[in-house]
C-alpha positions in Angstrom: 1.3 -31.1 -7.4 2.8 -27.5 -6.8 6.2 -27.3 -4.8 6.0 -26.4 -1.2 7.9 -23.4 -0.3 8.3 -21.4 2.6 6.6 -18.5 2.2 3.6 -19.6 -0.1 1.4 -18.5 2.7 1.3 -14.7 3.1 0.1 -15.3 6.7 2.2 -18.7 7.0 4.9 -18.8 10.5 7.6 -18.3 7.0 6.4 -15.0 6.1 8.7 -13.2 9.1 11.7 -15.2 8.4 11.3 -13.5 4.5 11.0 -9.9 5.8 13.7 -10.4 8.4 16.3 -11.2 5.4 14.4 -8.6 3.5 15.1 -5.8 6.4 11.4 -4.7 5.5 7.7 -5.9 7.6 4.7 -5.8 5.5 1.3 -4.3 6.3 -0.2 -6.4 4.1 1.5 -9.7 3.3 -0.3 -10.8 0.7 2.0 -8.2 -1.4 4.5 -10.6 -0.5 3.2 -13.7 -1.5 1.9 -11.8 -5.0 5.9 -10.7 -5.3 6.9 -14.5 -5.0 4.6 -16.2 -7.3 5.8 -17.1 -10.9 3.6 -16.9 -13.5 3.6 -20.8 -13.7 2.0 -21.1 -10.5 -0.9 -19.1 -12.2 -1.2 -20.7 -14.8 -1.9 -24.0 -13.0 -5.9 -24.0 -12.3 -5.4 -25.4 -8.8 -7.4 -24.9 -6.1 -4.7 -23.9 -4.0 -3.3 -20.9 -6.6 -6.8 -20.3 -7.0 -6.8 -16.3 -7.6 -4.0 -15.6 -6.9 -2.1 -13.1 -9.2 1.4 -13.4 -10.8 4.5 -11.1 -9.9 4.5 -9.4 -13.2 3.0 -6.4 -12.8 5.0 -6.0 -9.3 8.0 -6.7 -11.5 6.9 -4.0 -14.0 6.9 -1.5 -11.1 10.0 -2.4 -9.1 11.7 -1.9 -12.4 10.7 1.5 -13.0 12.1 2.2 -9.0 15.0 0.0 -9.0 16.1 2.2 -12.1 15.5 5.0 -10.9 17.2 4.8 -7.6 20.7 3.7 -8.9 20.0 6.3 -11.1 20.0 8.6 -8.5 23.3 6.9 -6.5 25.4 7.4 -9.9 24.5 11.0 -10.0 26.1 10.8 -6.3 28.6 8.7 -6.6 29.9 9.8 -10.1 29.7 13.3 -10.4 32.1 14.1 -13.3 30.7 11.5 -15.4 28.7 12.4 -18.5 25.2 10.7 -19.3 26.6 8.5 -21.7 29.1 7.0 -19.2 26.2 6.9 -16.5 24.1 4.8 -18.6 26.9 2.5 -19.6 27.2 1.8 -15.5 23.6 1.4 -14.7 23.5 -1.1 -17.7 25.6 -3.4 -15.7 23.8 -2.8 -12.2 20.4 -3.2 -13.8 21.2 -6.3 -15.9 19.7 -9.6 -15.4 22.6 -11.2 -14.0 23.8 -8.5 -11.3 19.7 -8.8 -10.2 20.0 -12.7 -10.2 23.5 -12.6 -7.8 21.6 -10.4 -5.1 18.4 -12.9 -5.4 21.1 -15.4 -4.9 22.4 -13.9 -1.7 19.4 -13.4 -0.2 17.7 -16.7 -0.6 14.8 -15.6 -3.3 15.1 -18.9 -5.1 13.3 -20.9 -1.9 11.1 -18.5 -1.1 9.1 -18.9 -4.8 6.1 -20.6 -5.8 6.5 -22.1 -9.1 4.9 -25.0 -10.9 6.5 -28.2 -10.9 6.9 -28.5 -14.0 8.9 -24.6 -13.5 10.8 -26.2 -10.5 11.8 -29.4 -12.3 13.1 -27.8 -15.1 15.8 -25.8 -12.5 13.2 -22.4 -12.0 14.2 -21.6 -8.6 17.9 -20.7 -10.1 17.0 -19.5 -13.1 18.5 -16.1 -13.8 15.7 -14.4 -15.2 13.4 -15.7 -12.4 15.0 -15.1 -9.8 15.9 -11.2 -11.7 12.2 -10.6 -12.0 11.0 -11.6 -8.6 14.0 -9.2 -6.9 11.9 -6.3 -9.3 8.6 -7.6 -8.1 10.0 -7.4 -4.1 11.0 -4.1 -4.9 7.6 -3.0 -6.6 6.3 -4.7 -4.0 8.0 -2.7 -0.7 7.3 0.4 -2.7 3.3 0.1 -2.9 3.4 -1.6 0.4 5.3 1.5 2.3 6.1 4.2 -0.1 9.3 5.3 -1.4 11.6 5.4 1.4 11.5 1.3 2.2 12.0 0.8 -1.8 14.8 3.6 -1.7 16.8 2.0 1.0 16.3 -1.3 -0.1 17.6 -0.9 -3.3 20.7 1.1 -1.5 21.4 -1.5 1.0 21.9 -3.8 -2.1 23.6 -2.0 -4.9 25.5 0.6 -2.7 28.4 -1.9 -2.5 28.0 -2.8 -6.5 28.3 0.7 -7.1 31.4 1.8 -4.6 33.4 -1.1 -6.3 32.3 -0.6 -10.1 35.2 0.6 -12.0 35.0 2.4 -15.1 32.3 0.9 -17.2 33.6 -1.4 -20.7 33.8 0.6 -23.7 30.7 -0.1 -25.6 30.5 -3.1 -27.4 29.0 -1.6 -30.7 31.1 1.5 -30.8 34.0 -1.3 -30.4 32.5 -3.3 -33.1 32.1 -0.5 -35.5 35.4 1.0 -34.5 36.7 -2.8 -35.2 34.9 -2.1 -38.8 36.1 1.0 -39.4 39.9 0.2 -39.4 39.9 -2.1 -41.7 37.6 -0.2 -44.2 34.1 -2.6 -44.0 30.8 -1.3 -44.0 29.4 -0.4 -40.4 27.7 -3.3 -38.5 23.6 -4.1 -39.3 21.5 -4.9 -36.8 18.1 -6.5 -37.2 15.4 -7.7 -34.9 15.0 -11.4 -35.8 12.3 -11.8 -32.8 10.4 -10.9 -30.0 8.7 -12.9 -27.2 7.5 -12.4 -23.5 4.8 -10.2 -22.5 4.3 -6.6 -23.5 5.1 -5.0 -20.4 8.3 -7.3 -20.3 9.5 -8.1 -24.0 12.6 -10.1 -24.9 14.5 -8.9 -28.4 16.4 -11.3 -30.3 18.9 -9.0 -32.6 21.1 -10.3 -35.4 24.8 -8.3 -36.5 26.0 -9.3 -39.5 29.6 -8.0 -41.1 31.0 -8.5 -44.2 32.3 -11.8 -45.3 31.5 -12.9 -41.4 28.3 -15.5 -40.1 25.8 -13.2 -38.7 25.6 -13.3 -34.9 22.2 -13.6 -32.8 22.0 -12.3 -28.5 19.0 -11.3 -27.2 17.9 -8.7 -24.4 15.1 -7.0 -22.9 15.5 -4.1 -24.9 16.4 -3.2 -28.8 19.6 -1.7 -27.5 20.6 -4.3 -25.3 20.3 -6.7 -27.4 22.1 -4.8 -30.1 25.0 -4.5 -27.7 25.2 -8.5 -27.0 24.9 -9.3 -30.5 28.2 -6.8 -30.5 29.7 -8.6 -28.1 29.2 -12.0 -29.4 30.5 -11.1 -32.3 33.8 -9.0 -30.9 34.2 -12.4 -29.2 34.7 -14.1 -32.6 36.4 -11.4 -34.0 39.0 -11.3 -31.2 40.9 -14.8 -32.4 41.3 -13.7 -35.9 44.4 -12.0 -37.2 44.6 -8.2 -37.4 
């Protein structure tokens, strides 16, 4: 038996509670109810889920606008920082877990349809649910009503994120490396040990390994962000040694 949930109807009395919290009124719902529906739900042949499509290729989308909008509000916002320095701050906007605080705020986690089996296992707070399905919303107030809904959207969200950010974290592998350097070791490998989830959404699992140190395994949803977790981990370790 699927959970109920309150918008699992795109025509249900829920569906203008959703778009009230959202700021945004569909012209056709059922864009809604495809954002809101994790692939579990799919994959479940009941009759109630029958045809109905997953929020992955939703998610695919919103991720391609959500980037490019913050994008666009660094360039504003920052405009004596270089590339690198932008791309170090839109790292930490775009990341799973910044996505999964504003799903969080806004109440995603009761609006989804998920399998039982999903729900059970703590779905409806999971971080890289709840980060997908605020993509898929996005991707899905873009092909609803264009740019400008997805645009201001994605302000109304991250402006705050981005007027608070301070200067980005020096990055992790240039640390590591740096870390390496001084005392005369070889530079950090990397090595893709892994890599799962669908095509259109990969997850990398990426191994560092230093000299005389236990390699160290983070994954991401890109080569280089999981190269730059695997750094991290390992800084981590490194950091209650001696000098």
């Amino acid at each position: 038996m699927e959970a109920n949930t309150p918008a699992r109807s795109a025509g249900g009395p829920a569906v203008p509670a959703v778009e009230s919290v959202l700021g945004y009124t569909f012209r056709k719902p059922e864009l809604l109810s495809e954002a809101l529906t994790h692939a579990s739900a799919v994959r479940r042949s009941t009759a109630r889920h029958k045809g109905r499509r997953s929020n992955e290729r939703l998610e695919f989308l919103g991720d391609r606008v959500l980037g490019l909008v913050v994008a666009h509000m660094l360039i504003e916002h920052f405009r004596a920082d270089p590339e690198g320095t932008l791309a170090l701050r839109q790292d930490g906007l775009v990341r799973r877990e910044t996505l999964a605080g504003i799903a969080r705020k806004l109440g995603v986690g009761g609006w989804l349809v998920v399998a039982r089996s999903e729900e059970d296992g703590g779905g409806r707070d999971n971080p890289a649910i709840l980060a997908d399905t605020v993509e898929a919303l996005i991707g899905a107030i873009y092909l609803d009503g264009g740019w400008q809904p997805a645009e201001s959207f994605v302000r109304r969200h991250w402006q705050p994120l981005i007027a608070n950010a301070g200067l980005p974290s020096r990055d992790p592998k240039t640390a590591l490396q740096e870390w390496a350097q001084a005392r005369s070791l070889e530079r950090p490998a990397y090595l893709v040990v892994a890599t799962d989830g669908p095509p259109h959404a990969p997850t990398f699992q990426v191994s560092v390994s230093l000299p005389g140190m236990p390699d160290v395994t983070a994954s991401g949803s890109s080569k280089r962000a999981a190269e730059q977790a695997a750094a991290s981990l390992m800084l981590e370790r490194l950091s209650g040694m001696p000098s």
